[in-house]
N, C-alpha and C positions, 0 to 999 in steps of 0.2 A: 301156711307156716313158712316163715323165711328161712332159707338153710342155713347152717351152717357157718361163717368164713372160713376160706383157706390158707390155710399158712403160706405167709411171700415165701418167693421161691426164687434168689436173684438169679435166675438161668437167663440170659438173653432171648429175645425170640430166635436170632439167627435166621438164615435160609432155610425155608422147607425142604422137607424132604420129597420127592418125588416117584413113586414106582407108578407100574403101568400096569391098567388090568381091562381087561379085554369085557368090553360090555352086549356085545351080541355073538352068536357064531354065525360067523361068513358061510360055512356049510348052509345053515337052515335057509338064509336069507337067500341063496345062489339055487334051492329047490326052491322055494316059493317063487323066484323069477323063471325060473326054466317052466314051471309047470303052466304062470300066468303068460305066459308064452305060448307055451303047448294048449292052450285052452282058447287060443285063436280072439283074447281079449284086451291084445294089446293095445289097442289105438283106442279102446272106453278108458283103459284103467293105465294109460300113460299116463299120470301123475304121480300112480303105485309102481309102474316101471320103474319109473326118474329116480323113485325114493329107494328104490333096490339100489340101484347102480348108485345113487350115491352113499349108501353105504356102504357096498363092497370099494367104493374110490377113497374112500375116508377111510375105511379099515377097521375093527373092533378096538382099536388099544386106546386108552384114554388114561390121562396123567391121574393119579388117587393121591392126595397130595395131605400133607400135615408137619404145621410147627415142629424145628428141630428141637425146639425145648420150649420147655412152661413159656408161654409168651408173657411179655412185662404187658401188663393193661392195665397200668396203675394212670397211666392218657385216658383211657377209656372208664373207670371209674370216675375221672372227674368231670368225662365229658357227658355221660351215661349215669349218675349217681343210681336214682332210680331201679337202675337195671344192676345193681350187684351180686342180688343173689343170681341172676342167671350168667352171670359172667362167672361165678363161682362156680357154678356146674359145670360150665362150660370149662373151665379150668382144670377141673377132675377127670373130665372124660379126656383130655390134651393129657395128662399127668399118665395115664393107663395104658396109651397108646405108646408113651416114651420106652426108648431102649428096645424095642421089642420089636418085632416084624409085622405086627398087627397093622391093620386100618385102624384109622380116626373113627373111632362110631362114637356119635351123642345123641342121646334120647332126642325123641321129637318133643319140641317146645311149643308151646304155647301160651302166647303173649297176651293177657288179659289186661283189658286196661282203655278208659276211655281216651276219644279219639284226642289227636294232636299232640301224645306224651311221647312220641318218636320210638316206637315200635317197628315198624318198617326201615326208619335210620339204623334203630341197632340193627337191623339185619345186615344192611351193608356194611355197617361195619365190624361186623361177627364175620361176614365173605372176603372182608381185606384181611384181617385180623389169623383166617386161615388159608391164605393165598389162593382161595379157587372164586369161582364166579358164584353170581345171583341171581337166577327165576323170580320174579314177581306172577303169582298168578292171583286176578286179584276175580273174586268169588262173586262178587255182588252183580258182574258181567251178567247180562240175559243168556250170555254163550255159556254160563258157565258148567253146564253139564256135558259138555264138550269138552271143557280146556286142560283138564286135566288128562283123559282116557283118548281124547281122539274121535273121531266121527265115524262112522262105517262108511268104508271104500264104496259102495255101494250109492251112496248118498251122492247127490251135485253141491257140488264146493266140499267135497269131504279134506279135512286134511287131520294129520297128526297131534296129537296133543304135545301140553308144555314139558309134561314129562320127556317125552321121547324128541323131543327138540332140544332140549338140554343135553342130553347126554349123546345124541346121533349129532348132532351138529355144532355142541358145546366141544371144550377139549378135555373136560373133566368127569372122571369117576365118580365124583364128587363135591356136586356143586351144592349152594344153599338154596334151595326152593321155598321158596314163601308163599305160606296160599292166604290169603289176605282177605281178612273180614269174613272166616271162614262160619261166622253165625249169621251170612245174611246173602248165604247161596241160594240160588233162585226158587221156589216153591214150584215154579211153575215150568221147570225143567222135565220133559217126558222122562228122562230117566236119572237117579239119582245123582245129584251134583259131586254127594262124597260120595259114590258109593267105592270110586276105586279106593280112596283111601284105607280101606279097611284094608288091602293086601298091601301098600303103600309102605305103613307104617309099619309092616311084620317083616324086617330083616328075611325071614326064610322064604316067606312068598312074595315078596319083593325081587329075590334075584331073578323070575324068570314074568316077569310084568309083561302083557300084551296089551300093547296098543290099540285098540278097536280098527285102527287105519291103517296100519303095516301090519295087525296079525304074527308077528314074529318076536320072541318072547327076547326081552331086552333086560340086563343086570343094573336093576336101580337100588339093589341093596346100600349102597354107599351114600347115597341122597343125605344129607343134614337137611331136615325139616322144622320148619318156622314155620305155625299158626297163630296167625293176630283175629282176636274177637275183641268186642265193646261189651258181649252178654254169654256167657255157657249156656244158659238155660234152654238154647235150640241147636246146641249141640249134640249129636247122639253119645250116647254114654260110652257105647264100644269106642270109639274114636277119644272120647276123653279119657279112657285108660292107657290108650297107648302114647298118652302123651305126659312129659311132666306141665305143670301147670302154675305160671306164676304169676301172681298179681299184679299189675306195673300202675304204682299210684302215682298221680302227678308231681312232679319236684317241689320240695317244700322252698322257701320265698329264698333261703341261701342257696339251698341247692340252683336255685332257676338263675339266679345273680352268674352264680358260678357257669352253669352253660351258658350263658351271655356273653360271658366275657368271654370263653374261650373259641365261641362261637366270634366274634369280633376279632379277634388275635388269627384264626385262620381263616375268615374272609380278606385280610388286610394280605397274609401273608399268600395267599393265594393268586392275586392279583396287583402287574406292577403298578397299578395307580393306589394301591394299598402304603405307600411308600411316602404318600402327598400325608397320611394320618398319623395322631398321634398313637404310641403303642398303646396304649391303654386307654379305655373307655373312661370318661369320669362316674362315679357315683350314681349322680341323677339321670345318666342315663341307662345304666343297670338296672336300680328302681323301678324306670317305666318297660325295661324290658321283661323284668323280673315277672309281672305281671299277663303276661303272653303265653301259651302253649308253645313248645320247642318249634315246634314245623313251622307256627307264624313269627320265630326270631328273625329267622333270615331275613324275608321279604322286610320285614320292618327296619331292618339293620343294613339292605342295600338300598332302600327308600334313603333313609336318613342319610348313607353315606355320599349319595349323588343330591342331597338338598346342600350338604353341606361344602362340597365342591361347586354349587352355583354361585355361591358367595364368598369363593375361594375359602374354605377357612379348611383348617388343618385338623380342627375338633367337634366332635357331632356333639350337637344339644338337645335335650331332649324335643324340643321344636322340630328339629327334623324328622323325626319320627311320624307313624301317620298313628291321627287320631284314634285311640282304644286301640291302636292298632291293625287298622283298617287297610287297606291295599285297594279296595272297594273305591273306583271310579268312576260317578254319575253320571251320562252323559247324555243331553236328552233338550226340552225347549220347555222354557216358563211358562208354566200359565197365568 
């Protein structure tokens, strides 16, 4: 069920607001090195040395960062149509946070919706949109019962998960973490691919998350969490409660028209050879882009643009484009 709309709100987005909140304690971390010291196993477990000391050189404080007011994403509904009811959500929980000394908390999301409707784009654009960074961890990894929790120190090649690399070596309290393609994590992982998630997504046992690899309980309460599936159905259900859940059907033929074009308009302006084009795409080449999944506009829309500079010309025809949309280059000997 789509929510809701939010009432416009002409607030500017303005500059974020900035406080700082201390994501490990330097106490704990400073025993666990004095003792991995004291236990005469420094030169095995020099990797978990390094990771000590560079958290005590980096320090606990990291930026917690959130919109000084309702952000305008009236760009982003037209670049994202698709995606409005979570951009509405995402509006509410920004609206909550206003005026008040609170963190930004938003529900963990989760992005249903087959592949190519640009679910991992909204992502990044949900981490500019709140001025902090973005984790990609993408699930279908053979690693991926690792990538999230970390490996035990114990282990050869052991290292820290995505989690605790975001927020130990990120600058943010609160970054966007996206676990990607989270219904086609590995079966064949010895140990639970989600299983951390279950503490993950609970605000209260989330502040004191332990690594499997550094062992020292680290504050990811503040995490904004993005899950992209193609299927629920082999998602575990506790994990689909703690998540809101929203369907993302492909863009209808105006809606796709409409990302074309603006998809066209910031490739041009992005780039000075953008400057050689006309400002606007014509019709018929909407049309055939209209017909594309989001993620294969571009590649089709940089094809076209360098066909269309081979022949000097100032406006892309649909000719330049690759067939069906293809990027797909054969390269091989006739028989």
């Amino acid at each position: 069920m789509e929510a809701n709309p939010v009432p416009a709100i002409p607030t500017p987005r303005g500059l974020p607001i900035a406080h700082v909140r201390d994501v490990f304690s330097p106490d704990e971390v400073e025993q666990r090195l004095r003792r991995l010291k004291a236990q005469g196993n420094e030169r095995e477990q020099a990797v978990l040395c390094q990771t000590y000391e560079r958290m005590l050189e980096r320090g606990p404080q990291r930026f917690a960062v959130k919109p000084s007011g309702i952000p305008d994403v009236e760009p982003l509904y037209e670049q994202l149509p698709n995606f409005r009811a979570v951009l509405d959500d995402v509006r509410r929980h920004i609206a909550l946070a206003q005026e008040s000394r609170d963190s930004l908390e938003i529900t963990p999301l989760l992005l249903l919706g087959p592949p190519g409707v640009g679910k991992t784009h909204f992502a990044h654009q949900l981490a500019e949109l709140l001025a902090t960074s973005m984790t990609l961890v993408p699930m279908s990894s053979m690693t991926a019962g690792w990538l999230l929790s970390g490996s035990s120190s114990q282990w050869k090649g052991a290292k820290p998960g995505k989690v605790f690399e975001a927020l130990i070596e990120g600058n943010y309290a609160n970054p966007v973490i996206v676990v990607d393609e989270i219904d086609k994590a590995s079966e064949a992982a010895q140990y639970d691919p989600l299983g951390a998630l279950y503490g993950l997504l609970e605000p209260q046992t989330a502040q004191r998350f332990v690594d499997e690899f550094a062992e020292v309980p680290i504050d990811a309460s503040q995490v904004i969490w993005i899950t992209t599936a193609n299927d629920e159905r082999s998602i575990p259900e506790p994990i689909l409660n703690r998540m809101n859940v929203f369907e993302i059907a492909p863009p209808t033929r105006d809606e796709a028209r409409g990302i074309a074009r603006q998809l066209y308009q910031r490739l041009r302006a992005a780039h000075d050879w953008g400057r050689l084009f006309d400002e606007e795409p014509g019709d018929d080449v909407l049309d055939q882009l209209a017909a594309l999944a989001p993620r294969e506009m571009r590649r089709a829309l940089m094809t076209a643009f360098g066909n269309a500079r081979l022949e000097r010309r100032e406006r892309i025809e649909p000719r330049d484009l690759p067939a069906s949309g293809s990027t797909r280059t054969r390269i091989g000997f006739l028989q």
